[in-house]
C-alpha positions as CSV (number, residue, x, y, z in Angstrom):
1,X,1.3,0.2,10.5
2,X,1.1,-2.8,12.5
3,X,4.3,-5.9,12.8
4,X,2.3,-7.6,9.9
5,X,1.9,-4.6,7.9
6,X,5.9,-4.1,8.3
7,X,6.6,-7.8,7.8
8,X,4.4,-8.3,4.4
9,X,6.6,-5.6,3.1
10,X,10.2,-5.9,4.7
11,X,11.1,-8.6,1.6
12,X,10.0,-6.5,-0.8
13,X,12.1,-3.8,0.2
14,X,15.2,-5.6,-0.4
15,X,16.8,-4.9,-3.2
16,X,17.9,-8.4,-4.1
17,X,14.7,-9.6,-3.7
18,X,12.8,-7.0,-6.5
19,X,13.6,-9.4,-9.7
20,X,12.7,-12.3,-10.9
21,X,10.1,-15.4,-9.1
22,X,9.3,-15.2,-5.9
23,X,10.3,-18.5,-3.5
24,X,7.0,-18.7,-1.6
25,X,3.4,-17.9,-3.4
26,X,0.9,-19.0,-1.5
27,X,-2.2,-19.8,-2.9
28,X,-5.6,-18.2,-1.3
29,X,-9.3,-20.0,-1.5
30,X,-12.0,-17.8,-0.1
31,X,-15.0,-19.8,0.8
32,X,-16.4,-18.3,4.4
33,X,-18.4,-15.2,4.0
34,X,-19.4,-15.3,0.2
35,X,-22.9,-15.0,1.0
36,X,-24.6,-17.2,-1.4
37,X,-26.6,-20.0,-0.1
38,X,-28.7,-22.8,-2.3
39,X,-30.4,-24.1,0.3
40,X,-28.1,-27.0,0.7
41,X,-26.7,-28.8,4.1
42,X,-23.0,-27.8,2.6
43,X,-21.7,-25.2,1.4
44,X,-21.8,-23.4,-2.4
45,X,-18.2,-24.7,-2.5
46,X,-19.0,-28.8,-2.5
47,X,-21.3,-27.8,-5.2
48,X,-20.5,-30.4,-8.2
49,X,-19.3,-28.4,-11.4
50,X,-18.5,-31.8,-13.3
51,X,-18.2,-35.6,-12.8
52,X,-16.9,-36.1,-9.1
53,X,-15.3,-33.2,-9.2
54,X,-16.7,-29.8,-7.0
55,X,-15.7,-26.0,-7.0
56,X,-13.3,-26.1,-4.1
57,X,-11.4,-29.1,-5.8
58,X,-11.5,-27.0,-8.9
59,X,-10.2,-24.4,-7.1
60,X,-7.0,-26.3,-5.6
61,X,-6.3,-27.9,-9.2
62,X,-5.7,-24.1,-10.4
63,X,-4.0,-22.9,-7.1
64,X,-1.1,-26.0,-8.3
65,X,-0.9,-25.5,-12.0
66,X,-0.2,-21.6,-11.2
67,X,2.1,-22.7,-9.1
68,X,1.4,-22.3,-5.2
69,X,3.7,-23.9,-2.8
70,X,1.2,-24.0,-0.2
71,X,-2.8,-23.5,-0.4
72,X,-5.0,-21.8,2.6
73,X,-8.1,-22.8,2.0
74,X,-10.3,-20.3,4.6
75,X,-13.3,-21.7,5.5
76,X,-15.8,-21.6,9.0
77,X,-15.3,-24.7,11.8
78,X,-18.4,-26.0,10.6
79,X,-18.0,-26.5,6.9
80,X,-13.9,-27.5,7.5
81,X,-14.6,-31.2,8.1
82,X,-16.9,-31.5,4.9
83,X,-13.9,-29.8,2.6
84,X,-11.2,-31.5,4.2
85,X,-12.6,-35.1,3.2
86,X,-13.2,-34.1,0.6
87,X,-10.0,-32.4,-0.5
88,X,-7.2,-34.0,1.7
89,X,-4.5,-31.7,3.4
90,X,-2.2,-32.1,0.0
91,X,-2.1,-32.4,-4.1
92,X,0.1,-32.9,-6.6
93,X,2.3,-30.2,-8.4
94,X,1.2,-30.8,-12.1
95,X,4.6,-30.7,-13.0
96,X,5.9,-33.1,-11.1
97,X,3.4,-35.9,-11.6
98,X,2.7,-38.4,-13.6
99,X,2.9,-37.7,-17.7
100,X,5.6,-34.9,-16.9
101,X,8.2,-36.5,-15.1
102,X,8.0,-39.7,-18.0
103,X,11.8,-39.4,-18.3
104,X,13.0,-39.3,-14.8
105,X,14.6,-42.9,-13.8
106,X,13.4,-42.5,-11.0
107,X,9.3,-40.2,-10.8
108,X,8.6,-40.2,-7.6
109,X,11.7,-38.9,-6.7
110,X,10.9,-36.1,-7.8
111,X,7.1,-35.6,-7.4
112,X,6.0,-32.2,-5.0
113,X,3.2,-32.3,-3.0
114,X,1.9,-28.8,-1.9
115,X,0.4,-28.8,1.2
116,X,-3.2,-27.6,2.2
117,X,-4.4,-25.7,5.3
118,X,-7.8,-24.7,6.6
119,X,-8.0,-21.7,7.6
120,X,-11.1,-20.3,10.3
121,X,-12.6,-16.9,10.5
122,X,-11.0,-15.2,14.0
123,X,-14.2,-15.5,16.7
124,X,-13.7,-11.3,17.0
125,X,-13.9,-10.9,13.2
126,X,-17.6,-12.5,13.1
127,X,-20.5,-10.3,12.1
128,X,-18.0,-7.4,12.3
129,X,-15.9,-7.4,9.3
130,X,-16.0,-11.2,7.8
131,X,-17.2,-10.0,4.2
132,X,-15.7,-11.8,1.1
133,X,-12.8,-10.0,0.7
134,X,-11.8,-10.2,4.1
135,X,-11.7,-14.0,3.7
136,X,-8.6,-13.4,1.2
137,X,-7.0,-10.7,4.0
138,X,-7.7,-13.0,6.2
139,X,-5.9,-16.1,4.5
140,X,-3.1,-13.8,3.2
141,X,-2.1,-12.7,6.8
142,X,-2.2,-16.3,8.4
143,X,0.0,-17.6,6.0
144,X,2.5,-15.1,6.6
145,X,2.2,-14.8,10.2
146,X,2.3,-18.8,10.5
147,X,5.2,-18.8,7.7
148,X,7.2,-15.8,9.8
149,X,7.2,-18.2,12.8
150,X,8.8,-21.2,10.9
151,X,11.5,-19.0,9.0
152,X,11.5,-15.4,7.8
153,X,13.0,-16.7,4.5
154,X,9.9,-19.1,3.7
155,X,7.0,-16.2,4.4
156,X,5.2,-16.0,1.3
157,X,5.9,-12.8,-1.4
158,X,3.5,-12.8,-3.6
159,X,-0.1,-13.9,-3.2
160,X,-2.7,-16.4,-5.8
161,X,-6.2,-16.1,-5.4
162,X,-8.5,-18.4,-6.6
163,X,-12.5,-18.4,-6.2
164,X,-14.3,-21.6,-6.0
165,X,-17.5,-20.2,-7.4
166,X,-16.2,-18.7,-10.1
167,X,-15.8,-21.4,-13.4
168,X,-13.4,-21.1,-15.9
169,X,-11.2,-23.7,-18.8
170,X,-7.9,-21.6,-18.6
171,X,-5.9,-24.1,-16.8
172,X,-4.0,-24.7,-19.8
173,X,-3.0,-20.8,-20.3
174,X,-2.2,-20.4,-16.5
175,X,0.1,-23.3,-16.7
176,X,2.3,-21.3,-19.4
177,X,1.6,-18.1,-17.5
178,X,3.2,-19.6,-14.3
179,X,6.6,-17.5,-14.7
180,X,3.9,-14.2,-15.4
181,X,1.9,-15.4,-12.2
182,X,5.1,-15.6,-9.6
183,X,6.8,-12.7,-11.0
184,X,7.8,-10.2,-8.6
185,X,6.6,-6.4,-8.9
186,X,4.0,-7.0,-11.1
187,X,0.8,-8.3,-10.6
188,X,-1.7,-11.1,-12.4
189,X,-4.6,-11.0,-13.5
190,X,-7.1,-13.3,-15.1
191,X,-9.9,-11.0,-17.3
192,X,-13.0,-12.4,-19.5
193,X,-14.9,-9.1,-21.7
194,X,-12.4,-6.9,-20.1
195,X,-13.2,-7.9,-16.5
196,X,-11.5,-8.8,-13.8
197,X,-11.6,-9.4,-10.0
198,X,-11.1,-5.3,-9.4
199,X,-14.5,-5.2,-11.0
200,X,-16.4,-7.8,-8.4
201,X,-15.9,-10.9,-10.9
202,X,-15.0,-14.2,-9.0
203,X,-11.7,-14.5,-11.5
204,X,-8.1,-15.4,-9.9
205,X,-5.6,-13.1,-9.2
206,X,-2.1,-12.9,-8.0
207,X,-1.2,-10.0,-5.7
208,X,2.1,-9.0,-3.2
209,X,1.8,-8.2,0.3
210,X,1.8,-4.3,0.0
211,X,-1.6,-4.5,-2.2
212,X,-3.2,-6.5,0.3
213,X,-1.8,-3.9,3.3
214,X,-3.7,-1.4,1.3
215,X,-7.2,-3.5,1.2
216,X,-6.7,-4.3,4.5
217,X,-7.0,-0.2,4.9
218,X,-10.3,-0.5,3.5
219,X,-11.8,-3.2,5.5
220,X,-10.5,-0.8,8.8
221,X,-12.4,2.2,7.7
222,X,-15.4,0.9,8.0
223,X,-17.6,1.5,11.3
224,X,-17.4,0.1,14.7
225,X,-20.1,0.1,16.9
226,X,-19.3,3.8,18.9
227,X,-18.9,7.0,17.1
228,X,-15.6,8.4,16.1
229,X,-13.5,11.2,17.3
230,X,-14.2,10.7,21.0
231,X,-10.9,10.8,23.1
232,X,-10.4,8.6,26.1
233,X,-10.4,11.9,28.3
234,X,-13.7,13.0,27.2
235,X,-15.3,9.8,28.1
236,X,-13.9,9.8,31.3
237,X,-15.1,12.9,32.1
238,X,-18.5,12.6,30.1
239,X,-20.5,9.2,31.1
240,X,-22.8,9.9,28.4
241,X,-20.3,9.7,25.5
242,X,-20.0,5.9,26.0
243,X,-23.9,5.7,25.1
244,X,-23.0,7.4,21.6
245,X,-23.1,5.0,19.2
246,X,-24.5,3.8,15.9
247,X,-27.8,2.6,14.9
248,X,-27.9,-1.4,14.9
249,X,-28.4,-1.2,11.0
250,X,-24.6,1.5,10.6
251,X,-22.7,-1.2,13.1
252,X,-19.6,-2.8,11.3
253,X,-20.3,-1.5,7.9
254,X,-17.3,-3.7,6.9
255,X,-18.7,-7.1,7.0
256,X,-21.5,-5.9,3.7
257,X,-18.5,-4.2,2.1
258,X,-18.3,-5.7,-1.6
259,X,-15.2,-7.3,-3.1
260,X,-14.5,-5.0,-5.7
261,X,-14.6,-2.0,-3.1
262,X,-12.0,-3.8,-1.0
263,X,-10.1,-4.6,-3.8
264,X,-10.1,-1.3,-5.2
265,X,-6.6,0.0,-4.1
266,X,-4.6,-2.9,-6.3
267,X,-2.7,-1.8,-9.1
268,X,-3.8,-3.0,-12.1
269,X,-1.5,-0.2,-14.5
270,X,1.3,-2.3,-15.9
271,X,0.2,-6.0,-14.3
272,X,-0.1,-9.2,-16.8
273,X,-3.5,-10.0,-17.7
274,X,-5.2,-13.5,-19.2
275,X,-8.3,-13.4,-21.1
276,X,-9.8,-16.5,-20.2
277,X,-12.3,-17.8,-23.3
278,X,-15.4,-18.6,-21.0
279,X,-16.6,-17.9,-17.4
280,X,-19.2,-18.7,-15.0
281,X,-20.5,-17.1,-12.0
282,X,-21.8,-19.5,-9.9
283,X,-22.9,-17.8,-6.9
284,X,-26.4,-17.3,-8.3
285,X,-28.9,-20.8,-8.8
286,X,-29.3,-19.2,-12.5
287,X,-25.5,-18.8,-12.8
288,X,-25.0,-22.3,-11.8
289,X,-27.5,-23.6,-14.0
290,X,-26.4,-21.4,-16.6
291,X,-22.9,-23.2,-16.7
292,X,-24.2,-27.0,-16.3
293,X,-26.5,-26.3,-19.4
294,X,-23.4,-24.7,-21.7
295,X,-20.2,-26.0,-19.9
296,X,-20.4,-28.8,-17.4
297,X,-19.8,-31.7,-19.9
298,X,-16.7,-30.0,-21.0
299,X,-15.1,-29.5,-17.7
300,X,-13.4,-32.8,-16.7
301,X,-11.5,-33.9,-13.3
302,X,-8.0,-35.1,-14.0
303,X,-7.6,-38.7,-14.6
304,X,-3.4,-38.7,-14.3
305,X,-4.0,-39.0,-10.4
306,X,-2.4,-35.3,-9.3
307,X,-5.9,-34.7,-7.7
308,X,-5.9,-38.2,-5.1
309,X,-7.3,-37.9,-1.6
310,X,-3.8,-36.9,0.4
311,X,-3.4,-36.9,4.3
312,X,-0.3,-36.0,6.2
313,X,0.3,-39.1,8.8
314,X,1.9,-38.3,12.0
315,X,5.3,-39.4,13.2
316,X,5.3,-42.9,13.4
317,X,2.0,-43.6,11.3
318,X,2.6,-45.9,8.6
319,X,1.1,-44.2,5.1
320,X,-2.1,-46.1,3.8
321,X,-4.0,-45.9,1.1
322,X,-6.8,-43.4,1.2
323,X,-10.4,-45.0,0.6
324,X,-10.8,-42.1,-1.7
325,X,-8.0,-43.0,-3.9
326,X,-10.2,-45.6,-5.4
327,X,-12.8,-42.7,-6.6
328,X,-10.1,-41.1,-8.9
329,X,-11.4,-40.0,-12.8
């Protein structure tokens, strides 16, 4: 077990640390590496699933009403600048915007806003192991890593994935679940017919850092590009054994590996599950059609202004309006 490996777990080890909400969830959008492609000069994720309103933003508006305190959105250098325009580095906390802070004296005293990173695939992980479900790994282990080096006490504890192609109206049940969704030592899922993200469906789920050791387990038994079981004396002493290695077509058997294989180690016995009432996968053109003809007038972007363009200024940079504050629903 690597320093991450030990990290990821160290907090859930102490004893003090084993009840009630965690302090840091950090909220996971996996967009490189899902493989489905419409043809389009942007990605799936910029794909419009209601009234200016796109998959990716959908996605952030559910990372903040379960709950996140910071959202890594992980996505290739050459779709990052599309997203981040769009998106912003920063939204609202639902609960501390607008309509429910009506009483304070004072509301902007006490609105949040959770910050937003983007996230790249490592250069080494390319065409070797960047399949789906390594996008969440991926995400999970950046946080912490770039949490660890601020503070041990702000690495996240527990982890909330949310999928961009994957549509569903439960925004209203996660927002009661969020005690359910940040509780520590059991994990969350959300489930539509008895389905859930351990079966391959695109449906959020929140996770600690010990499942996501074990899926990383999974991605790092796939193949390399040399056989196993050769020792570093016997290639020494046998040219010939660096030549042994696996057909183009067996190389990094990872990066086709699916998500419900990765995510098979997660314990699911005894976690909290939401049935959500409708869902769409929208990874296929049929899927996506599918949902615009049933759903799309019925899915709305909020109007109460948690979703505004947000950009973090740098020291000494007066705050302006955004230009895309003026193309709020």
């Amino acid at each position: 077990m690597d320093t991450v490996d030990e990290g990821m777990l160290d907090r859930e080890k102490d004893p003090a640390q084993r009840l009630g909400n965690v302090y840091h969830m950090a909220g996971i959008i996996p967009v490189a590496g899902h493989q489905s492609d419409f043809g389009f000069q942007w990605d799936n994720a910029l794909m419009p699933v209601g009234e200016n309103y796109t998959a990716i933003e959908r996605s952030v508006r559910e990372c903040a009403t379960a709950g996140c305190h910071t959202i890594w959105i992980v996505c290739n250098p050459d779709i990052s600048p599309l997203i981040r325009d769009r998106v912003g580095e920063g939204v609202h906390d639902p609960l501390t915007y607008g309509y429910a802070r009506r009483y304070d004296p004072i509301p902007q005293n006490s609105q949040k806003i959770i910050p937003i990173y983007y996230v790249p695939i490592a250069a080494k992980d390319i065409g070797r192991i960047d399949c789906y479900a390594w996008s969440i790994i991926h995400g999970a282990v950046t946080s912490w890593e770039t949490s660890r080096e601020m503070s041990k006490w702000v690495t996240p504890e527990k982890y909330f994935v949310s999928f961009p192609l994957g549509v569903h109206n439960s925004f209203s049940k996660i927002k009661k679940a969020r005690q359910d969704i940040r509780k520590k030592g059991t994990n969350w899922f959300l489930s539509h017919d008895g389905k859930t993200a351990k079966d391959g469906e695109h449906l959020s789920f929140s996770i600690s850092g010990k499942d996501l050791v074990e899926c990383r387990k999974v991605i790092r038994a796939g193949t390399g590009k040399y056989l196993p079981g050769l020792t570093y004396e016997e290639l020494t002493s046998d040219k010939e054994d660096w030549e042994k290695s696996y057909p183009l077509e067996e190389r990094w058997s990872a990066r086709h590996f699916s998500l419900d294989k990765v995510l098979e180690p997660v314990i699911i016995e005894g976690a909290k599950l939401l049935e959500a009432s409708w869902y769409y996968d929208i990874t296929t053109w049929y899927g996506y059609t599918k949902y615009f003809s049933q759903r799309s007038r019925t899915t709305k972007r909020p109007t109460n202004g948690a979703m505004k363009h947000h950009v973090w200024h740098g020291l000494g940079v007066d705050d302006e309006n955004d230009e895309n504050n003026d193309n709020e629903e």
